[in-house]
Backbone as numpy.savetxt, mean C-alpha at the origin, in Angstrom:
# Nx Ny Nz CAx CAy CAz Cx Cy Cz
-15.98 -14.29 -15.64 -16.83 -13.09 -15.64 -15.96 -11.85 -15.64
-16.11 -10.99 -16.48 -15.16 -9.66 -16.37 -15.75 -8.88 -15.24
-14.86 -8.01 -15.51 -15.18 -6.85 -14.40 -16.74 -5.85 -14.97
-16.82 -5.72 -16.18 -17.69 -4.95 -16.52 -19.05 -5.55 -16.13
-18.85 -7.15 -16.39 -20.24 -7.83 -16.60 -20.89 -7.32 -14.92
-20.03 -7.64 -13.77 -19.89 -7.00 -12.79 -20.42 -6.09 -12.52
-19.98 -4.99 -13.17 -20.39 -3.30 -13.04 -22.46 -3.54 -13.11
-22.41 -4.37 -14.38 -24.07 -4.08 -15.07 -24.81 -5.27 -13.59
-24.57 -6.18 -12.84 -25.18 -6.93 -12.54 -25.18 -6.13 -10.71
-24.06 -5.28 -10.61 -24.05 -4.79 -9.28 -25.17 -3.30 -9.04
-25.85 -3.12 -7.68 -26.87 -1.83 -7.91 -26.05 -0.65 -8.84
-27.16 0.30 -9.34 -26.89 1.31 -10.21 -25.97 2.37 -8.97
-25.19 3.22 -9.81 -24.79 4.09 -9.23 -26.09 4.90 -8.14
-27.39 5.23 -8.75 -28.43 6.03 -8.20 -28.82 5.17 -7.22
-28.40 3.92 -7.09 -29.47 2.63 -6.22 -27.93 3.18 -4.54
-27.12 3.56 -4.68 -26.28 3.66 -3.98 -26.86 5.09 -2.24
-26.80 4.15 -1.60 -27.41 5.33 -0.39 -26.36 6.58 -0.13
-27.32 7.70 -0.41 -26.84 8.61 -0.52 -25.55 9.29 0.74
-25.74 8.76 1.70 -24.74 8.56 2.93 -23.58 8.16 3.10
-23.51 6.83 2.01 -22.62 6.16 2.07 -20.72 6.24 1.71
-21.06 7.30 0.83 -19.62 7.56 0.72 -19.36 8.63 1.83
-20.44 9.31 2.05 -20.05 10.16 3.69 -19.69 9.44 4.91
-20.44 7.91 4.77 -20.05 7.38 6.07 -18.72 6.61 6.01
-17.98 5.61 4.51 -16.84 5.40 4.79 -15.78 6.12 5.52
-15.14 7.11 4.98 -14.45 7.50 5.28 -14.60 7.82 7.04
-15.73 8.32 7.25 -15.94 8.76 9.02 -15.07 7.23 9.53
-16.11 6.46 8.76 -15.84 4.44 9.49 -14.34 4.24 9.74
-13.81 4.60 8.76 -12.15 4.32 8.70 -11.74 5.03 10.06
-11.94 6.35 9.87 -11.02 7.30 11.03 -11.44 6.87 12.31
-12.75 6.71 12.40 -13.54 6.18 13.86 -12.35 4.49 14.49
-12.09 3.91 13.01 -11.23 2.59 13.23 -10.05 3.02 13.52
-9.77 4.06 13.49 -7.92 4.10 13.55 -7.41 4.71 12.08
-8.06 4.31 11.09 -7.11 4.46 9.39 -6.86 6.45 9.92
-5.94 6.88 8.92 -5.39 8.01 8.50 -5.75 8.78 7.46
-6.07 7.39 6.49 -5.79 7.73 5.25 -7.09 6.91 4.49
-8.07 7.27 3.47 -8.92 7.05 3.22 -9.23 7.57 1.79
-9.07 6.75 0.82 -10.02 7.12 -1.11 -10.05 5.68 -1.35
-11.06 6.01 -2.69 -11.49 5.07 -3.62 -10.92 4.84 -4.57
-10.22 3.98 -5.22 -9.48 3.91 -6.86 -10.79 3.07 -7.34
-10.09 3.93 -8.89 -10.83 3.04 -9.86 -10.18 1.84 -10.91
-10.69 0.82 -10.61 -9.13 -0.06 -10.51 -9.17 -0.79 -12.38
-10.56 0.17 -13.41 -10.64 0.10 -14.16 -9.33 0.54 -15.25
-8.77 1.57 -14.50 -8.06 2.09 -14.82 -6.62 1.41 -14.98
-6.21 0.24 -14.34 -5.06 -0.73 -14.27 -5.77 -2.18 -14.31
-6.60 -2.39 -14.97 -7.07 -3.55 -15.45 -6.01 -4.54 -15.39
-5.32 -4.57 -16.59 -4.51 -5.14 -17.25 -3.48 -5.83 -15.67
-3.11 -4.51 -14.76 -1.85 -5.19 -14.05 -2.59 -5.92 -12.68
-4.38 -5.42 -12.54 -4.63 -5.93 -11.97 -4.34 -7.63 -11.96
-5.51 -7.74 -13.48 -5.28 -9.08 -13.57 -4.09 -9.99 -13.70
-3.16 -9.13 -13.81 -1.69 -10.10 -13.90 -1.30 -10.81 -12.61
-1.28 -10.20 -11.76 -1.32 -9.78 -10.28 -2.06 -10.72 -9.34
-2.72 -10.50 -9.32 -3.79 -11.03 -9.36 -5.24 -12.44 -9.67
-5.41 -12.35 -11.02 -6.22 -12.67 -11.58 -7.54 -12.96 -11.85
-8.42 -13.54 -12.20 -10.07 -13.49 -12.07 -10.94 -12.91 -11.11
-9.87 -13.53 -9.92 -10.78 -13.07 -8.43 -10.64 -12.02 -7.90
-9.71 -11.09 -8.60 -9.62 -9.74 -7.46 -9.98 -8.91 -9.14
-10.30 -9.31 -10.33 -10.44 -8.71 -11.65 -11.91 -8.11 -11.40
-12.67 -9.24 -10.99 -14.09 -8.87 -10.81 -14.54 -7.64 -10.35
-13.80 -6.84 -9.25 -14.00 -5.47 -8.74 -13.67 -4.00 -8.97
-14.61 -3.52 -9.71 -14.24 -2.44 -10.10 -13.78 -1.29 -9.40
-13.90 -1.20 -8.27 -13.34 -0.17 -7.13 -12.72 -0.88 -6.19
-11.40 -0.19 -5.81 -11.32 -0.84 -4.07 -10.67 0.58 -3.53
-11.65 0.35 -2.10 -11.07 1.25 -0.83 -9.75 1.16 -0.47
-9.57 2.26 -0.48 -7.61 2.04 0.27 -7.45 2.69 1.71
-6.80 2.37 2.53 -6.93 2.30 4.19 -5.41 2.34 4.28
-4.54 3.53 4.87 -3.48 3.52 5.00 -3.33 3.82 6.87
-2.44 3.77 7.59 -2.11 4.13 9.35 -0.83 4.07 9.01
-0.61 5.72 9.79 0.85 6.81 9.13 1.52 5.75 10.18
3.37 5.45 10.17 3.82 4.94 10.71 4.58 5.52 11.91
5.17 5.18 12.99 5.63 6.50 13.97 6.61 7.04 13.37
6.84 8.08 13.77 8.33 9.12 13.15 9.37 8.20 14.27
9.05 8.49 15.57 10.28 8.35 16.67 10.69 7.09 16.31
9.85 5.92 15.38 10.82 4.37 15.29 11.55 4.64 14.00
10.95 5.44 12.92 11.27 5.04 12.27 12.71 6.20 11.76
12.80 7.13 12.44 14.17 7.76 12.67 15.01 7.09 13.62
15.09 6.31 13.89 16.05 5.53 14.67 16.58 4.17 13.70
15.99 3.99 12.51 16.54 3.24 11.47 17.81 3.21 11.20
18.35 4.64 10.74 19.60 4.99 10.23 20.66 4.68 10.72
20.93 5.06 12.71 21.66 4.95 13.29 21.64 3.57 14.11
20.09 2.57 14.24 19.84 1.89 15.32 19.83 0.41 14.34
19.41 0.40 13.11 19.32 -1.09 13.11 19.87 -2.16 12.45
21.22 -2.25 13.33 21.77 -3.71 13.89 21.54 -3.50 15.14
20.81 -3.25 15.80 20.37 -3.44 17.19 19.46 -4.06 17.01
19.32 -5.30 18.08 17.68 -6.50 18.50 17.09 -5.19 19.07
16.94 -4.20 19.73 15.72 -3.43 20.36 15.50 -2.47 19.32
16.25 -1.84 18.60 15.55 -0.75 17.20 14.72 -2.00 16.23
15.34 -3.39 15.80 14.60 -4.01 14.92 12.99 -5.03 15.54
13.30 -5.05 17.15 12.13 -6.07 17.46 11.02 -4.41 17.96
11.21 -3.73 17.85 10.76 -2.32 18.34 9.85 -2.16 16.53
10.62 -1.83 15.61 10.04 -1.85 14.39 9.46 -2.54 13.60
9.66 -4.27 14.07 8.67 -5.35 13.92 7.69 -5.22 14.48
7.52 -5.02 15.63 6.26 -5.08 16.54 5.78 -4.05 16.05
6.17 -2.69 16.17 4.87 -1.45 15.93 4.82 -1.35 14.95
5.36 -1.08 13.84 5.56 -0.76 12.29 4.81 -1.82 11.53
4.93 -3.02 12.01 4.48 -3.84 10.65 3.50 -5.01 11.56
4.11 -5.79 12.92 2.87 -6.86 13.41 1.67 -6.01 13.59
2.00 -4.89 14.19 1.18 -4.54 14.96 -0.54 -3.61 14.31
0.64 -2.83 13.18 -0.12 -2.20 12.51 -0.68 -3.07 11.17
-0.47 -4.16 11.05 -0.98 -4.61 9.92 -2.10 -5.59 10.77
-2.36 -6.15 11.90 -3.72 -6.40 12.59 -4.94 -5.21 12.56
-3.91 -4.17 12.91 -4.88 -3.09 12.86 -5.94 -2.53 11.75
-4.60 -3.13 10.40 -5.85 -2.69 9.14 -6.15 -3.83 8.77
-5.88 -5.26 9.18 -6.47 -6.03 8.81 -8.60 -5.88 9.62
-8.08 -5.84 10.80 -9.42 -5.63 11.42 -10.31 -4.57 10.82
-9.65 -3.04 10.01 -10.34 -1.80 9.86 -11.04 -2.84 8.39
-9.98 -3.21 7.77 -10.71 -3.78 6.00 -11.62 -4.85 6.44
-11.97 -5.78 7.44 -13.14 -6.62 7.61 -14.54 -5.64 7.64
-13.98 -4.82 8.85 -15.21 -4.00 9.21 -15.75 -3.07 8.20
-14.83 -2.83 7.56 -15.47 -1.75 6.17 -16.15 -2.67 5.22
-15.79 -3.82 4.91 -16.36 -4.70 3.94 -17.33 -5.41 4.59
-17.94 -5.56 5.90 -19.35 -5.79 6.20 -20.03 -4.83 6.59
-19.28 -3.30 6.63 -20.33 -2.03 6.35 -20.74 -2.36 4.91
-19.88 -2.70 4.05 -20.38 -2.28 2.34 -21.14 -3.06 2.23
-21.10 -5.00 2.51 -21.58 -6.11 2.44 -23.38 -5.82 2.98
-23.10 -4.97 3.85 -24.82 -4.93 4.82 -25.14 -3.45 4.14
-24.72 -2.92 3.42 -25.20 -1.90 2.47 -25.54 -2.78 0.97
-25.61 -3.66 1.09 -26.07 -4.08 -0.47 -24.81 -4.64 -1.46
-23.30 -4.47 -0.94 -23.03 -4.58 -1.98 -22.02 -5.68 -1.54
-21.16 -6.41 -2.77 -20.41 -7.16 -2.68 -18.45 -6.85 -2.12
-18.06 -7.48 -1.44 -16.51 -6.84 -0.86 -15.52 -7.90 -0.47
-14.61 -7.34 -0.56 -13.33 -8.17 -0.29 -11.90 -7.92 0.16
-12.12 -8.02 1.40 -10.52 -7.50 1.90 -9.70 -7.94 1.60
-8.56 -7.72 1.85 -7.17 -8.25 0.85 -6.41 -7.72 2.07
-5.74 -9.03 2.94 -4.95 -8.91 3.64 -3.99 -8.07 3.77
-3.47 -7.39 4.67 -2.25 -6.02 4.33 -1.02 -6.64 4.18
-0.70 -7.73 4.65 0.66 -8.33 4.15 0.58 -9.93 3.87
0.58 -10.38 3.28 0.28 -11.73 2.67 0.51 -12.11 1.00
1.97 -13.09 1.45 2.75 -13.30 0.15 1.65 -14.31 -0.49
1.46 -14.47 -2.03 1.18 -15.32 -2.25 1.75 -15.86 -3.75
3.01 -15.62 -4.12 3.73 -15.59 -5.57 5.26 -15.37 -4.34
6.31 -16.51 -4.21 7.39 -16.22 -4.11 8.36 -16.31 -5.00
8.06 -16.28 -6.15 9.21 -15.89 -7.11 9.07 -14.47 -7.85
7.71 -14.21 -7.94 7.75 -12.42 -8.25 7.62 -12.09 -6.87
7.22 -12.45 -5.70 7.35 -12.00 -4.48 6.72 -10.66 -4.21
5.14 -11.27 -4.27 4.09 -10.19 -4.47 2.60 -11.01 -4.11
1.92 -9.97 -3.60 0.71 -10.47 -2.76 -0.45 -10.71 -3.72
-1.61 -11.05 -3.97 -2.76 -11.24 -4.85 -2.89 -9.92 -5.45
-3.20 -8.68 -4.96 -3.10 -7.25 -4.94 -2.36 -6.44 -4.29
-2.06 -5.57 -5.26 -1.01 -4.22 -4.75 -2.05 -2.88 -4.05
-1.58 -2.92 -2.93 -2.24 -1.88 -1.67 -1.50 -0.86 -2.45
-0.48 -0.81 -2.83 0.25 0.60 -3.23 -0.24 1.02 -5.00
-0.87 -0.04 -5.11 -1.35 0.65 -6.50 -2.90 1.38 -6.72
-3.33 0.83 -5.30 -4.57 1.07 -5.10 -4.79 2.70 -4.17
-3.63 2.80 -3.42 -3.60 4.03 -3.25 -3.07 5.35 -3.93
-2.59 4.72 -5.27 -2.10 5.93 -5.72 -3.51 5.80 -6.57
-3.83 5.23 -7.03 -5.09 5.21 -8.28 -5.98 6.09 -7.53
-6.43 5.79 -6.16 -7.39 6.47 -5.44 -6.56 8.32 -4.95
-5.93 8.63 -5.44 -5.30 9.74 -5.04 -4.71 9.96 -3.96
-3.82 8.87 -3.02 -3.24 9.67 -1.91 -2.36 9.49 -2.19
-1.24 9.32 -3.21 -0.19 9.40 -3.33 0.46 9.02 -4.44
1.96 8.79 -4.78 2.34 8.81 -6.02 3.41 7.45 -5.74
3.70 6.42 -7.01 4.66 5.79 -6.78 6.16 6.27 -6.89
7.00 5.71 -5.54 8.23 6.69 -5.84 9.16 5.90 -7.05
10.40 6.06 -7.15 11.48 5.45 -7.40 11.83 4.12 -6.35
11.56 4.21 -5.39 11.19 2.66 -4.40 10.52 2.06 -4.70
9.81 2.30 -5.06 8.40 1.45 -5.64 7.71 1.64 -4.05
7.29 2.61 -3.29 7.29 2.08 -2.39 5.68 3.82 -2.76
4.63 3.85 -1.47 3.95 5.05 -2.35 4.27 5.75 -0.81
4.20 7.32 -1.86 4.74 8.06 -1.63 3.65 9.37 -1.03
3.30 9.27 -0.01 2.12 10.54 0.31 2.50 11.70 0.15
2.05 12.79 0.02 2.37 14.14 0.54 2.48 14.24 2.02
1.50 13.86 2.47 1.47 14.62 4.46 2.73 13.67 5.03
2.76 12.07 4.74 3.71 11.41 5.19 4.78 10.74 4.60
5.09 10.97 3.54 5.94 10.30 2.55 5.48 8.90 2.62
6.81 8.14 2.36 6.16 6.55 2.52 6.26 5.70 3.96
5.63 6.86 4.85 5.99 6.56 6.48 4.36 5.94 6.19
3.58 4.96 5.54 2.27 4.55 5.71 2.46 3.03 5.43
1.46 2.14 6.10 1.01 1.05 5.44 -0.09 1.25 5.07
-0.58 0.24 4.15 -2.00 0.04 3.30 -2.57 -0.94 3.47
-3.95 -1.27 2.98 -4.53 -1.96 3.03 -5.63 -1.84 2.35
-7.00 -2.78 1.46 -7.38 -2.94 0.35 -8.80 -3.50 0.44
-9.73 -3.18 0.10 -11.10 -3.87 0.27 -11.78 -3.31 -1.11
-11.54 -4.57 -2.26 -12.17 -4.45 -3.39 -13.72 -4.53 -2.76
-14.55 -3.83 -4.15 -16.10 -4.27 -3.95 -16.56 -3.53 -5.05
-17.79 -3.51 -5.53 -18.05 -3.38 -6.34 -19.42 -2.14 -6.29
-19.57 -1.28 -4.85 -20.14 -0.33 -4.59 -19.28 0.86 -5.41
-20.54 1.75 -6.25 -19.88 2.28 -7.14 -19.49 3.69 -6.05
-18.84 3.97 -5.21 -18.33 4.90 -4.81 -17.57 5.61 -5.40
-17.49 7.15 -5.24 -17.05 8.04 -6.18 -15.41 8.05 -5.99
-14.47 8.01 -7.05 -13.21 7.30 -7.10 -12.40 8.91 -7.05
-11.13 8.51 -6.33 -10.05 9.84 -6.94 -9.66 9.89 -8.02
-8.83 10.25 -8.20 -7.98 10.73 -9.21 -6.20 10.59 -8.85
-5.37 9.63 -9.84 -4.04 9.24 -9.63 -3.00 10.53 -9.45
-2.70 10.42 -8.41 -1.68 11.93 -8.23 -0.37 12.09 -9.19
0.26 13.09 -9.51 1.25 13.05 -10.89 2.82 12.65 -9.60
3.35 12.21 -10.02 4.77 11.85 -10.16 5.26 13.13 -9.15
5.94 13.14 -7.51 6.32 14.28 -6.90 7.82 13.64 -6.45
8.76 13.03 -7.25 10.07 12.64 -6.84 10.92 13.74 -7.45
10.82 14.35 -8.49 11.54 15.10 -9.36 12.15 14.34 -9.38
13.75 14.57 -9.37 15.33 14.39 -9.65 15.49 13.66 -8.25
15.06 14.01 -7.24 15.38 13.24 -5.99 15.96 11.90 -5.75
16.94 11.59 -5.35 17.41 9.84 -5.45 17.80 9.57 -3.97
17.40 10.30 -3.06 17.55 9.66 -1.70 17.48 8.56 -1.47
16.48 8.01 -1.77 15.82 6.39 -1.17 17.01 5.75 -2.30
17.45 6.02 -3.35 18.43 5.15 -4.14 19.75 5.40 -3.32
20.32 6.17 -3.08 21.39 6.63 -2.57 21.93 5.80 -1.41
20.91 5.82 -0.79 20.44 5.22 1.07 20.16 3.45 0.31
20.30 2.55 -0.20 20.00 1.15 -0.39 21.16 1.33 -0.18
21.26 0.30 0.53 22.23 -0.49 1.02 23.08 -1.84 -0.06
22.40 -2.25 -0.78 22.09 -3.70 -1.71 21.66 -2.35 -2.95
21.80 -1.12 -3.19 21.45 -0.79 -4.85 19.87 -1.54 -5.46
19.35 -2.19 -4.01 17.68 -2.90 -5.12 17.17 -1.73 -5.51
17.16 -0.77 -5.70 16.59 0.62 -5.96 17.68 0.61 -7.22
17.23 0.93 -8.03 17.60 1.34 -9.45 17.57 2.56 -10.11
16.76 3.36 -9.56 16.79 4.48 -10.52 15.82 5.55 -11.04
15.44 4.46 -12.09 14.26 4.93 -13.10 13.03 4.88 -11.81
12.73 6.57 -12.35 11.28 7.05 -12.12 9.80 5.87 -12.54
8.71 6.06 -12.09 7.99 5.26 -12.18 6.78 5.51 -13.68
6.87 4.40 -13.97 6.20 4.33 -15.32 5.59 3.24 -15.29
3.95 3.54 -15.87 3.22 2.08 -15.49 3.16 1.26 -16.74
4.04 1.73 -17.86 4.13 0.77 -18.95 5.60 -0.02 -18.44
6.16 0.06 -17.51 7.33 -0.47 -17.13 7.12 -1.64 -16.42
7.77 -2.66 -16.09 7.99 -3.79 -15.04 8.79 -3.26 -13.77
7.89 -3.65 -12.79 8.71 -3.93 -11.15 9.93 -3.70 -11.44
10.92 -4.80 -12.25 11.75 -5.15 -12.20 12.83 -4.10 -12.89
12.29 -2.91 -13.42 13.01 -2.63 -14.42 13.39 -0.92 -13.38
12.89 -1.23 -12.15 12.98 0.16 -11.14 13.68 -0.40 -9.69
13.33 -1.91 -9.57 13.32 -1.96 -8.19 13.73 -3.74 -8.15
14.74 -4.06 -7.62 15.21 -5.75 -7.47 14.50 -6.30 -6.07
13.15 -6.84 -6.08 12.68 -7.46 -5.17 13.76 -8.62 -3.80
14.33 -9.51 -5.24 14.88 -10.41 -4.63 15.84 -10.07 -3.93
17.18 -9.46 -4.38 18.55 -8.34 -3.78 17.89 -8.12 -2.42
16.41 -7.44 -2.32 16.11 -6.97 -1.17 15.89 -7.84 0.20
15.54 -8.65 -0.51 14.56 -10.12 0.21 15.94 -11.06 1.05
16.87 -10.74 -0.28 18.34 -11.81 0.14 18.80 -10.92 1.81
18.85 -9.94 1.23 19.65 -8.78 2.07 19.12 -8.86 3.64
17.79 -8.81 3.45 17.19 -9.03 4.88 17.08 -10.50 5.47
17.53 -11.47 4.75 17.87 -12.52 5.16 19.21 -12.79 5.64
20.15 -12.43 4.74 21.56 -12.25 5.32 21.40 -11.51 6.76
21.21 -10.89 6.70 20.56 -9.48 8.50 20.02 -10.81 9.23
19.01 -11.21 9.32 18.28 -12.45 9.95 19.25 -13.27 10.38
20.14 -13.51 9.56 20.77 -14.80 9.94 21.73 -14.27 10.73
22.17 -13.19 11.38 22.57 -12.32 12.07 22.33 -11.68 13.62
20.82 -11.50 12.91 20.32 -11.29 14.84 18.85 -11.45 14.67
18.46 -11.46 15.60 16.87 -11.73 16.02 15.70 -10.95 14.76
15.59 -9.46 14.81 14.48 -9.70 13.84 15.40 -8.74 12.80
15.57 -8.86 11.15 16.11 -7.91 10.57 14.87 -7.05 10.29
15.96 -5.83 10.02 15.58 -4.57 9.71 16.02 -3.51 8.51
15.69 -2.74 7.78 16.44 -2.20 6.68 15.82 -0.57 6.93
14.60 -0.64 5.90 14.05 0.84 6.12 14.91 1.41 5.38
15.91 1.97 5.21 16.63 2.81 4.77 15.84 3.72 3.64
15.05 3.21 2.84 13.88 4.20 1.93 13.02 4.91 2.51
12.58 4.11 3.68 11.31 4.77 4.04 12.23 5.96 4.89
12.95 6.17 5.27 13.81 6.73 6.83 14.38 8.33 5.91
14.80 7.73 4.92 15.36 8.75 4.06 14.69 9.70 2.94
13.71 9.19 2.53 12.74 9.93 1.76 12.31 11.50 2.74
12.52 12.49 2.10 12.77 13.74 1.96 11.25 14.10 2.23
10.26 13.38 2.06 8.50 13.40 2.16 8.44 12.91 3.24
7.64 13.69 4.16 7.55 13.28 5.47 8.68 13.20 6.75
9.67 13.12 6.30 11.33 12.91 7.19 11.27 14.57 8.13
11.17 14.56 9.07 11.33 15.01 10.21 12.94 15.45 10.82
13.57 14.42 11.08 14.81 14.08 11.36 15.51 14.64 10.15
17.31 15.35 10.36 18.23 15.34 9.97 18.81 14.28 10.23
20.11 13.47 9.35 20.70 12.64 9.75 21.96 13.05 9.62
């Protein structure tokens, strides 16, 4: 079934309660989220389904749900982590902790949408399911730039205005026609911090282009090795070095 057939079999845009895009967003912030739009995921069809495929193709919109990450852990990257207390400190809050958090916010939004009439589907905030492209069913970061909060950097990593890429994401396709953003333009200029700052060079370079491959900006694996080498080292590894150094959101001099 395509996505369109979808569109015609799901309520009309007018069948949509007039409240409802007023009340997401409240729902999110009331949960904890930060960060709150709609993409229109018509618009990346193609990488959806690559990505993806049939089952996350079907949805023509998904909600994006980002929670800004702390400044005080994550400026302590630079100088702190080969330390077990900067890296079990940035495991726990940065990524266990906060990815329960939007796992719980994307259930609850998708049985607000579900008990509004319409069909939904959360998409776990971190959950591998491809380890050789080493990539989840859906991209949270493609879904928030489509929905307008941000831009993909040269990290591949997305890039807010208010917080740089100090955010995680999280994803609840559905097929409630909620009114979608608009993809923000490209705000890296010339900037190569986050390249500069890799440790392992998995950062490459080239600016982001969506006729391009992953691969042709950003070495997944290099990265993946790197934090394994660290692991086999001390208790939890740690890197950051993109997120810590990006010039968007960075607080801290180093």
């Amino acid at each position: 079934m395509s996505g369109s057939e979808v569109t015609l079999i799901s309520p009309p845009a007018d069948a949509l309660p007039m409240e409802l895009h007023e009340k997401m967003p409240r729902l999110v912030r009331r949960l904890g989220g930060d960060l709150y739009g709609v993409a229109d995921l018509t618009l990346a069809r193609a990488a959806v389904m690559d990505q993806g495929g049939i089952d996350v193709d079907e949805y023509p919109r998904a909600v994006s749900i980002g929670i800004r990450l702390m400044d005080s852990i994550i400026d302590q990257l630079p100088q702190g982590r080969e330390t077990r207390a900067v890296g079990v400190t940035y495991h726990t809050e940065c990524y266990e902790y906060v990815n329960r958090r939007l796992d719980d916010i994307a259930s609850r939004v998708a049985s607000a949408l579900q008990n509004a009439g319409f069909r939904a589907l959360p998409i776990p905030a971190s959950e591998r399911i491809d380890d050789q492209r080493i990539c989840a069913m859906f991209s949270h970061k493609l879904a928030a730039h489509l929905a307008g909060l941000g831009w993909i950097g040269r990290s591949c990593l997305l890039i807010t205005p208010q917080y740089g890429p100090r955010v995680r994401w999280i994803s609840v396709l559905t097929d409630a026609p909620l009114p979608a953003g608009e993809p923000m333009s490209d705000g890296c200029g010339f900037c190569r911090h986050c390249v500069d700052a890799c440790p392992v060079k998995a950062i490459k370079g080239p600016a982001f282009r969506e006729s391009e491959p992953r691969e042709s900006r950003y070495d997944a694996l290099a990265c993946q090795e790197y934090l394994e080498e660290l692991g086999g080292r001390k208790e939890r590894a740690v890197c950051g070095m993109c997120i810590a150094f990006c010039p968007h959101g960075r607080k801290k001099r180093y």
